[in-house]
Structure formats: C-alpha cells, structure tokens
N, C-alpha and C positions, 0 to 999 in steps of 0.2 A: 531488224530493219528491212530487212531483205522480203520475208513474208506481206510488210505491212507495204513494200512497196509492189508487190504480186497484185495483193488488193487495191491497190490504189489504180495500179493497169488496167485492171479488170474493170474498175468502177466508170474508167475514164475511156473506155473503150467507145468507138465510133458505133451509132445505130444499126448501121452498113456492113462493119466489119467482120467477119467470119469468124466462129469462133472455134476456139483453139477444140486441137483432136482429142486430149486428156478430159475436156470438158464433156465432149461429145461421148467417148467412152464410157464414164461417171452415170453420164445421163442415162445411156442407154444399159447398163448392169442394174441402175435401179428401178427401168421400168420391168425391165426382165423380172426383177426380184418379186415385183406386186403382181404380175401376171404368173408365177407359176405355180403350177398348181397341184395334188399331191394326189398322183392318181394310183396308191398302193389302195389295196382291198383294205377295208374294216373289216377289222377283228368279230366276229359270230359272238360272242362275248359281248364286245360294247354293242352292237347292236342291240342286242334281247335289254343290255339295260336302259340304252338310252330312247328307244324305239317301242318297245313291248310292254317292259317291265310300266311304264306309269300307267297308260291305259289299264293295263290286268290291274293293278293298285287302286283306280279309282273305279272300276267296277267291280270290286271285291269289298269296299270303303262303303257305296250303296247300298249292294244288298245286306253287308253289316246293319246298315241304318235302318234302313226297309225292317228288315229281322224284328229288329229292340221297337222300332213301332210299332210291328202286330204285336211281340207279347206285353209291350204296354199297355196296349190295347188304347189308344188313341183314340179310336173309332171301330165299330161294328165291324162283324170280319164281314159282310158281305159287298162291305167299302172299301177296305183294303183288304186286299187275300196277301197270304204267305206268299215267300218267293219257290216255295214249293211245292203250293196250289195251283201259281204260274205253270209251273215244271211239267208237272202231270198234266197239264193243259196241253202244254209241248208235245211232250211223251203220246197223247189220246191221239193228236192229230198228226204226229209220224207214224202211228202202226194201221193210223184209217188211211194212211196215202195221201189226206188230203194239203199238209202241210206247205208242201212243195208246190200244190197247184196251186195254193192261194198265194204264195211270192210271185211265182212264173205270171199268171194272170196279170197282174198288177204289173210287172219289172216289163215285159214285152210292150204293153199298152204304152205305158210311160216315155221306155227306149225309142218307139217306133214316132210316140207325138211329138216326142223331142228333136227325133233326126228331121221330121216333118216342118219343123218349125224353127227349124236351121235354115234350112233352104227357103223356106221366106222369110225369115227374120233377116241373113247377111244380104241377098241384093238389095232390102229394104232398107236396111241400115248405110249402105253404099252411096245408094240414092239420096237419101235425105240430107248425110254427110255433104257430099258433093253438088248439090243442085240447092241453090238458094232458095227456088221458088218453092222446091217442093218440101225445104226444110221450114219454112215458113206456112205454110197450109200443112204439116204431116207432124212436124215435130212436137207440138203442143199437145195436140189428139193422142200420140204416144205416149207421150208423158203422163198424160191421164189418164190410158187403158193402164199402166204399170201400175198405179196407184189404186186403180179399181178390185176391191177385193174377188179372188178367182171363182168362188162361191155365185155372186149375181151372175156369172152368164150361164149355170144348172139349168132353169127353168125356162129360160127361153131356149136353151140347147134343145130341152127335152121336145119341148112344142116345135120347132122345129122342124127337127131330124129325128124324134122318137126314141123309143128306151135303146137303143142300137150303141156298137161300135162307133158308130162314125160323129155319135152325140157326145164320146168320150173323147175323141180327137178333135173336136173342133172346142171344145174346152179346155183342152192343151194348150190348141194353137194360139186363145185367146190371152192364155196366163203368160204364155213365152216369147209368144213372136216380137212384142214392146221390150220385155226385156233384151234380147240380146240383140234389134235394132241401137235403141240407145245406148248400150254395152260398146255396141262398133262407133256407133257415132261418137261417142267421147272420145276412144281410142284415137279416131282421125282426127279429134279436134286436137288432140295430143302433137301429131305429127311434126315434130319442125318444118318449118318454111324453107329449111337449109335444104332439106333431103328431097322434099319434093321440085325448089330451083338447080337441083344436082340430077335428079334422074331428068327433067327435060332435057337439060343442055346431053346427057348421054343419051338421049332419042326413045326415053322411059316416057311416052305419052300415052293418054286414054286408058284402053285397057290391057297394055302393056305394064304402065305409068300403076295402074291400082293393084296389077298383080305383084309385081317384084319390088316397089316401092311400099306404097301406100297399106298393103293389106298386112307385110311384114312389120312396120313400124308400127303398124297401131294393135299389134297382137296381144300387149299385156291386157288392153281396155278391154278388146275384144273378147282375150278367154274369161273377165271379169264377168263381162256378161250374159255368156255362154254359162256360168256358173251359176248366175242368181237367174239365166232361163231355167233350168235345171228345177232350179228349186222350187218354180213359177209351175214349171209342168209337173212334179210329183205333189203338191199342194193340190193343184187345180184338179189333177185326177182323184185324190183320195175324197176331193169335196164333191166331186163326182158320184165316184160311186157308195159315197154314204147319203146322198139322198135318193140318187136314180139306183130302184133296185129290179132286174126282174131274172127270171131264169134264163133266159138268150142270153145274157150278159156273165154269166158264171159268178162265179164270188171269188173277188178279189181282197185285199186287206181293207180298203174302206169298208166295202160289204161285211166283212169278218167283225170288222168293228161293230160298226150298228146294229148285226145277229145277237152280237153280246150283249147291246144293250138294249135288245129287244126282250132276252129273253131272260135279262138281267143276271149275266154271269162276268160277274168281274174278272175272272181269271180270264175267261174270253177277250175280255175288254186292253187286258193289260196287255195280251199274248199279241193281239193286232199291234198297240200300242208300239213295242216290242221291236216285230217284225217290221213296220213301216220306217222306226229310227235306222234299222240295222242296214236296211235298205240302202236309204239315204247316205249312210258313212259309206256303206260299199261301195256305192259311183264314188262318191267323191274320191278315197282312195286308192281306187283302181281306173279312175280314167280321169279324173284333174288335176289331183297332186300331183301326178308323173308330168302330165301338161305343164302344170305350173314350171314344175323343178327344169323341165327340159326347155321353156321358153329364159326361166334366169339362167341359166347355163351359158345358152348362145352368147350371152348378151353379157357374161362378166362378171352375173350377180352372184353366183352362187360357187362357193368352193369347198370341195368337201375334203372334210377334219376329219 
C-alpha cells in the first residue's frame, strides 16, 4: 500500500511543483549511463578482423572468380586477360618509372580541381541557401548542371581553352562546383529554426550568424556534398582525359586508359581500370571517412566498441 501510494503522489503531483531530489538523481545517472563512452584502445587483433580481414576476403573472392573465367575460357583471352597478365602489366610499368607518374598526373589534377571548386562551390551554396532571390533564379540551373553528364562540357572545354591544363579544370569545376553548392544548401535547409532564433538572440548575426551557427549545423549535408563533389570531379577528369589527348598534357590514368584501347591491350586497359578505383577508395578513406567519423563523434552519433 505504501508503494502504490508513492505512485499515486507522484501521479497527482502539481505541474508547478518541483520534483523530488531522488528523482532528479535517477534521471541524471541514466543520462550519464547513455552518454559514456568507452575510450580504451581496440585490441590490433579485432581490428585486422573486423577492419582488414573482409576487404582482403572479397578481393581474394574476385580474383578467385576472375581466375575460373579465364580458364573457362568464357571469352577470348584478348577480352579478358589473367590476373597475372594484369600483374606483369603492373610489374612493366614500375621498373619503367612510369607507374607512379600516371597516379600523381591524375591524383594532383583532380586534388587541386577539387580544392578549386570548394572555394566556389561553398560561398555559392551560401548564397543561394540564404538569399531567396538568388535561390530562385540559381537553384534550378544547379540542379540541372548536377544532373548534366560531366562528359558534354569536354568539347566545348577543349574549343575554348585548348588541349591545356586549364581545359581540365574547368571541367572539374563544372562537374563539382553544382554538387557541393546543393550539398550545402540542403544541409542549411536542414538547420533548425531553433538554433538559428538562438544564435540572434546571442548577437550570432550575418556573418558571424553563418559561421558559428549556420555552417556548423549544416555540416553532415555539407560534407555529403563535398563527397559526391568529389566524385563529380574525378569522373569529369578521367572523361577528360580520355578524350582530350596530347603531349603537353602528360598521361594520366584516363590517357593510360584509351592508350590501351588504342593499341588494344587489355591488360592495359584493366591496369587504368584498376588504378582509377584504387584511387578513388584512397580519398575516400583517407580524407572523408575520418570526416565523416569525426563529424558523428561531435555530435553523439558514433561510439566506439
């Protein structure tokens, strides 16, 4: 009786009235409980399996498959080569030196359109975000360039600006700069109403207001589209330099590509192939996954087992 009449105090408690310090203590051990967090090292051990070990298993799974199709023979070996056709591909083009210029060629281009196309894609994305008029005349036309494949602006790049460098970066700029505008502008559209009626009242206006407010909260949108720039700008370059080819321009893995399939070497063809995925994984897991993990972090999401 005694319990059921605790609850019944509790039940019948006033809107107004304070509530008891046991209650308060309760409450606050169990937020405690879901907030902390367990920051001993992993074991080198579970890493390699939980981390290493699948990747190495499904690229070992592949070239299994790869294998039992050439010696089925499927198809002509000059359509599908060995994985050890490939290899010696590899092996030709590490002890000519040139293996490493054909990554660096390409990885530099890429990096440099990219950081180019940061810097106008976020005040652009700002802008359109924030400015009715200009979200209204600018935002549709983006939406369009994003969905334009990166390939049609090759040939007008080339007439242009010529077989050049600068014909490769402004075909960057065209694949990317849509993407991580609209990347930021979701993210702001994301923003709670709460946070940006919270930073005026603490004197967070303008461009005070979009830096400590505004640019933080809309960062998950933001590095979304910082990611699929990314991939806007190493697409757009490799559709680059497989049609624009000349000597000023060095050869890079698109080039490496189409040499292959000029001179109809598959192992060529695969080795570009190859080289352009591996590429690709390397940003990603060396400069956004960390992003990613260290943006959920801040923020609550991520807790690591």
């Amino acid at each position: 009786m005694a319990s059921t009449d605790t609850t019944a105090q509790k039940d019948a408690r006033a809107p107004g009235e304070a509530v008891p310090q046991q209650d308060l203590a309760g409450l606050e051990a169990g937020l405690d409980a879901l907030e902390t967090v367990q920051t001993g090292r992993t074991p080198l051990s579970r890493t390699l399996v939980q981390k290493v070990l699948p990747p190495v298993v499904a690229v070992v799974l592949v070239l299994v498959v790869w294998q039992i199709l050439v010696w089925a023979k499927v198809t002509d070996d000059y359509k599908l080569p060995s994985p050890s056709a490939v290899w010696d591909e590899v092996a030709d083009a590490w002890a000519q030196g040139t293996l490493l210029g054909y990554i660096w060629t390409s990885v530099s281009r890429g990096l440099l359109g990219f950081l180019l196309a940061l810097v106008i894609g976020t005040p652009l994305g700002l802008l359109v975000a924030r400015v009715t008029f200009v979200r209204a005349a600018l935002g549709p036309i983006l939406s369009g360039l994003q969905s334009l494949p990166s390939v049609a602006w090759v040939p007008p790049a080339v007439i242009w600006l010529g077989l050049n460098d600068s014909m490769m970066y402004a075909v960057i700029l065209l694949g990317a700069v849509p993407s991580i505008a609209n990347g930021l502008v979701s993210g702001v559209d994301q923003v709670p109403p709460l946070f940006l009626r919270a930073g005026r009242t603490l004197g967070a206006t303008g461009l005070r207001g979009t830096w400590h407010i505004v640019m933080p909260a809309a960062l998950p949108g933001y590095l979304a589209g910082l990611k699929q720039g990314w991939a806007f700008s190493w697409r757009s370059l490799m559709a680059a330099e497989i049609i624009a080819s000349s000597p000023d321009l060095g050869v890079g893995l698109g080039q490496l590509l189409e040499n292959g399939r000029t001179v109809g070497s598959m192992p060529m063809v695969f080795l570009a192939i190859f080289l352009i995925l591996i590429v690709g994984i390397a940003i990603d897991l060396l400069i956004f996954s960390p992003l990613e993990r260290w943006v959920l972090r801040n923020r609550g999401l991520l807790v690591k087992s």
